[in-house]
C-alpha positions as CSV (number, residue, x, y, z in Angstrom):
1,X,4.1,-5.2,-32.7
2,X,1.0,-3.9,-35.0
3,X,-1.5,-6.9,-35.4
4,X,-3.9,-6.5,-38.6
5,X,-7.0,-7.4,-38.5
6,X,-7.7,-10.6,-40.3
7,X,-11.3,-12.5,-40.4
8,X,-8.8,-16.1,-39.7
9,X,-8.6,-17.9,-36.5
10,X,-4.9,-18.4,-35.1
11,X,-3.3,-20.9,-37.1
12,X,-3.8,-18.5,-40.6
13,X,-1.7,-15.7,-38.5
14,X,1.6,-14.4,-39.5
15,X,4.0,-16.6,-37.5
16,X,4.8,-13.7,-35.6
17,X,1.1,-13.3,-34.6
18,X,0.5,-16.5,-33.4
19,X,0.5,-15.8,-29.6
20,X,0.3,-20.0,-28.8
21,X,3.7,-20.3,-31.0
22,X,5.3,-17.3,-29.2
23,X,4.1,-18.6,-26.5
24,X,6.5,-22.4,-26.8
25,X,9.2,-20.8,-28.6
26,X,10.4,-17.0,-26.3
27,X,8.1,-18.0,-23.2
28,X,5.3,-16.8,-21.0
29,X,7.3,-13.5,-20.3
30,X,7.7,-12.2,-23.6
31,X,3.7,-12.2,-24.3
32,X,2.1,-9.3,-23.7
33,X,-1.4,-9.0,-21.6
34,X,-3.6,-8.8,-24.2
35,X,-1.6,-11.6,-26.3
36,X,-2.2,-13.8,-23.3
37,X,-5.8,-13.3,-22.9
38,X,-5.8,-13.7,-26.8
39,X,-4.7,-17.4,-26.2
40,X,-7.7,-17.6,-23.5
41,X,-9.9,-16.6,-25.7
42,X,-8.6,-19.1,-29.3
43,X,-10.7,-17.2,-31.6
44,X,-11.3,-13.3,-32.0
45,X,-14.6,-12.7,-34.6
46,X,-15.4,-12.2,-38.5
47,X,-13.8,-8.4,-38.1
48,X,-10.6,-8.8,-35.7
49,X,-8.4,-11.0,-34.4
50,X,-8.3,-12.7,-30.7
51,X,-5.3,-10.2,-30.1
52,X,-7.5,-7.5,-31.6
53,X,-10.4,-8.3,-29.6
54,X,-8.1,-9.2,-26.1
55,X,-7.0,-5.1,-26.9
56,X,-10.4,-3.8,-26.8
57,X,-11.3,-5.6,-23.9
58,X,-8.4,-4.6,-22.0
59,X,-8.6,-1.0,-23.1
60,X,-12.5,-1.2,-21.1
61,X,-11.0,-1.3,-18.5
62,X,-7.7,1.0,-19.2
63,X,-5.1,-2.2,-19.6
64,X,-6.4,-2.9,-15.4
65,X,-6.2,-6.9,-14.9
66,X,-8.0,-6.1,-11.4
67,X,-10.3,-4.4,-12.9
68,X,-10.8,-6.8,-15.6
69,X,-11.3,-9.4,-13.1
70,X,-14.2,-7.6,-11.4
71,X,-16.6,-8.7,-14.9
72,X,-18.4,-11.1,-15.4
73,X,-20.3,-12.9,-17.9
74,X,-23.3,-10.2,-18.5
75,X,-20.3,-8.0,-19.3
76,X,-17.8,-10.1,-21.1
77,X,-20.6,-11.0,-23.6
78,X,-21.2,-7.4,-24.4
79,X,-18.2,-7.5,-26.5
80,X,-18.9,-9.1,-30.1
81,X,-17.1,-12.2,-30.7
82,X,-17.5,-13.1,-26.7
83,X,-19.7,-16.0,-25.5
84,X,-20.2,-17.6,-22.1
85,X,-17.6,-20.0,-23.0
86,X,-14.9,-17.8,-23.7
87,X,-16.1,-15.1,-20.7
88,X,-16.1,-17.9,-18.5
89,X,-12.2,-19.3,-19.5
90,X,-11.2,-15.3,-19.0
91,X,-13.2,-15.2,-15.7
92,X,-11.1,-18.6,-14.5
93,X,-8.2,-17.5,-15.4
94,X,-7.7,-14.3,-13.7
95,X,-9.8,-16.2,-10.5
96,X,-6.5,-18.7,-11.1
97,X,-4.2,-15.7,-10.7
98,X,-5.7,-14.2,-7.8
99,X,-5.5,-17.1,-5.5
100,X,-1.7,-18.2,-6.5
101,X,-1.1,-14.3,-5.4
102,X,-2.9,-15.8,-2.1
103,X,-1.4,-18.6,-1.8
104,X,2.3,-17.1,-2.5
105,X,1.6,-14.7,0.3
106,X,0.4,-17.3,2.5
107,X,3.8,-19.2,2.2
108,X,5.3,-17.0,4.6
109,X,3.2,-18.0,7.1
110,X,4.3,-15.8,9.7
111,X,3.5,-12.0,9.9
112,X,5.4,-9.2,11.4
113,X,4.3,-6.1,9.6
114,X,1.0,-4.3,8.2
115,X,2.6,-4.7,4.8
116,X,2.8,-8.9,5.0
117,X,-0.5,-8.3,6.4
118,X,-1.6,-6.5,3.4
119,X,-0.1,-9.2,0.6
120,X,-2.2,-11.6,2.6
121,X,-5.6,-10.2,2.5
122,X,-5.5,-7.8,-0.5
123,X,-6.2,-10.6,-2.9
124,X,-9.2,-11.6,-1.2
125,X,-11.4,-8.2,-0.4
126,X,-8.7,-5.4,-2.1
127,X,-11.1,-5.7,-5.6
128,X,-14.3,-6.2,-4.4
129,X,-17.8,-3.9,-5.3
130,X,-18.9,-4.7,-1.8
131,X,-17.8,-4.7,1.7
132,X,-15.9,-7.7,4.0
133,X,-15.1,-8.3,7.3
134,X,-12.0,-10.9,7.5
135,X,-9.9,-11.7,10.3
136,X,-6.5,-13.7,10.5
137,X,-5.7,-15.8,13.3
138,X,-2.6,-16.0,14.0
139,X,-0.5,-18.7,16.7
140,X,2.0,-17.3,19.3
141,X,4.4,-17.1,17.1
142,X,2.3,-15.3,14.9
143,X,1.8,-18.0,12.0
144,X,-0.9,-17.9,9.7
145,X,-3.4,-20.4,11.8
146,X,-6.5,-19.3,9.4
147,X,-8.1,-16.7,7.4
148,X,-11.9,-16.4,7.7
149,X,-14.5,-14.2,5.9
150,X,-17.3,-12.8,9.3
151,X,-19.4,-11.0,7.1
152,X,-20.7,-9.7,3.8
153,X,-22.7,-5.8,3.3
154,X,-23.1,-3.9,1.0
155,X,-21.3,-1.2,-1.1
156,X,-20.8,1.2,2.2
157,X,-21.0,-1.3,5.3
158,X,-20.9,-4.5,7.0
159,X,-21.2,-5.8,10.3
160,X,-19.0,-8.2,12.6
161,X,-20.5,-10.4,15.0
162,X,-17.8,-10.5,18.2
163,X,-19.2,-13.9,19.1
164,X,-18.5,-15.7,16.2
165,X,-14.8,-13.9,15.9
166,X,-13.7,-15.2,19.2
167,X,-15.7,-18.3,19.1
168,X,-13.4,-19.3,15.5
169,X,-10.2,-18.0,17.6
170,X,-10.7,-20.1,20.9
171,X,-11.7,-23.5,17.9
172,X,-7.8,-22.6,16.5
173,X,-6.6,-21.6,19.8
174,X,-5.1,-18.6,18.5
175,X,-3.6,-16.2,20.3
176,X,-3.5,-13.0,18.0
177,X,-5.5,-12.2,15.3
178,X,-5.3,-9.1,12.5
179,X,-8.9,-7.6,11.3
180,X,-9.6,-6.5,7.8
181,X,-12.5,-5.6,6.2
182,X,-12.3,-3.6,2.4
183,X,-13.8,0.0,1.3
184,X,-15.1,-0.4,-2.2
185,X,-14.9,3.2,-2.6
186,X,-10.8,3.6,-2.1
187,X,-11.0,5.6,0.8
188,X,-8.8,4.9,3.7
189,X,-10.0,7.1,6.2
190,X,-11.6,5.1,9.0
191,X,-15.1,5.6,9.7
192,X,-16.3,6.6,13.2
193,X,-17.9,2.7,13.3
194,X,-15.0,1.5,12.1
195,X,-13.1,3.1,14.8
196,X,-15.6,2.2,17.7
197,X,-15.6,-1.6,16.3
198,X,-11.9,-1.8,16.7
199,X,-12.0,-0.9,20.3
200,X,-14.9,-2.7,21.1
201,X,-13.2,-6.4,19.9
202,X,-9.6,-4.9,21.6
203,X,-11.6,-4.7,25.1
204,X,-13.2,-8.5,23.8
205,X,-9.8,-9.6,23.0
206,X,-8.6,-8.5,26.3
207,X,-10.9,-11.0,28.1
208,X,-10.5,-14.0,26.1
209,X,-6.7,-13.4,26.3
210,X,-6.6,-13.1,22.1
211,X,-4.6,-10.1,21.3
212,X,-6.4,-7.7,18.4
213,X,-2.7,-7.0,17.3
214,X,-4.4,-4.5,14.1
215,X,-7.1,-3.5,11.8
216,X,-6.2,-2.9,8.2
217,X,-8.8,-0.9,5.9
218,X,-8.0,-2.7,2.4
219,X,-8.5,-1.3,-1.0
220,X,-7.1,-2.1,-4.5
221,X,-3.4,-0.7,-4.2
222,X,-3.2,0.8,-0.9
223,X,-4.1,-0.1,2.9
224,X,-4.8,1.9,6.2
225,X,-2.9,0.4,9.6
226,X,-4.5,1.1,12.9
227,X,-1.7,0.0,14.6
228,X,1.1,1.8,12.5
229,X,-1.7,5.0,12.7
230,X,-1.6,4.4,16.6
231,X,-4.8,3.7,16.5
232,X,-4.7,0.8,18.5
């Protein structure tokens, strides 16, 4: 559908243009991204439409919703016809998104497999600028008992403190727990550090009878296994 450019707010559109009405009468699924932000939004500016405007935002960021959800207001507002009101309703909605992903993936509950691993704790460090440290603790039957953030570095390291890992796993009396932390640059290879961290909370594990059962290196699409690399 072309959309021309009018100086009108939504209600003057052409009926087909009116992403609110399309919205009630064929459903959320038959909106396209940009007509969805374009509801966020209500209004574009003096020169284009909110459909208009929702395109050139989206084609910032080459049509990416993760990567769209990575600004924030300093760079929402560079775009004319974007305040801090209408950055902010963008920013909450795609924050919305994100954490129904998480708590979809959480459902389960139980995980058996780097890849239910992965839907878990992608939505929390897999679009991040800088790097995490997470960890999962998981009951003997491997249920989701918690998810908890250890540390925050910056854009090429982080730290985890073994103490307070194990100290959170004996509180939940778990007995397994999956780490995580993210590479902001998208590279999966694990790091020399990253390797000698792993061992070193394996051997910690091993004493407080809390099995490390893997290490996943997250990024935005993809994830590295220790375990399914036998690096374990």
């Amino acid at each position: 559908m072309n959309y021309q450019p009018s100086s009108k707010g939504i209600k003057s559109w052409a009926e087909d243009d009116r992403p609110r009405e399309k919205l009630l009468l064929k459903g959320k699924a038959a909106l396209s991204d940009a007509e969805l932000i374009a509801i966020l939004l209500g209004s574009g500016s003096r020169d284009e439409t909110a459909v208009d405007l929702a395109k050139r935002i989206l084609q910032s960021v080459n049509g990416n919703l993760n990567e769209l959800g990575r600004l924030g207001v300093p760079e929402l507002t560079k775009f004319k016809g974007i305040g801090e009101a209408k950055a902010l309703s963008v920013i909450t909605a795609l924050e919305v998104g994100k954490r129904r992903r998480m708590s979809e993936a959480l459902e389960r509950k139980r995980i058996t497999s780097s890849a239910q691993a992965f839907e878990v704790l992608q939505p929390l460090i897999g679009d991040l600028s800088h790097e995490e440290f997470w960890v999962v603790y998981l009951s003997a039957s491997n249920k989701v008992l918690a998810h908890r953030c250890i540390s925050k570095g910056g854009i090429t390291g982080t730290m985890a403190d073994t103490r307070m890992i194990f100290k959170e796993g004996l509180h939940l009396n778990s007995t397994a727990m999956i780490l995580a932390h993210n590479h902001p640059s998208g590279n999966l290879t694990p790091s020399q550090a990253d390797k000698n961290l792993t061992r070193s909370l394996i051997k910690a594990g091993d004493l407080m009878e809390i099995k490390v059962m893997d290490h996943l290196i997250i990024t935005e699409h993809q994830y590295f296994s220790f375990a399914d690399e036998g690096e374990m």
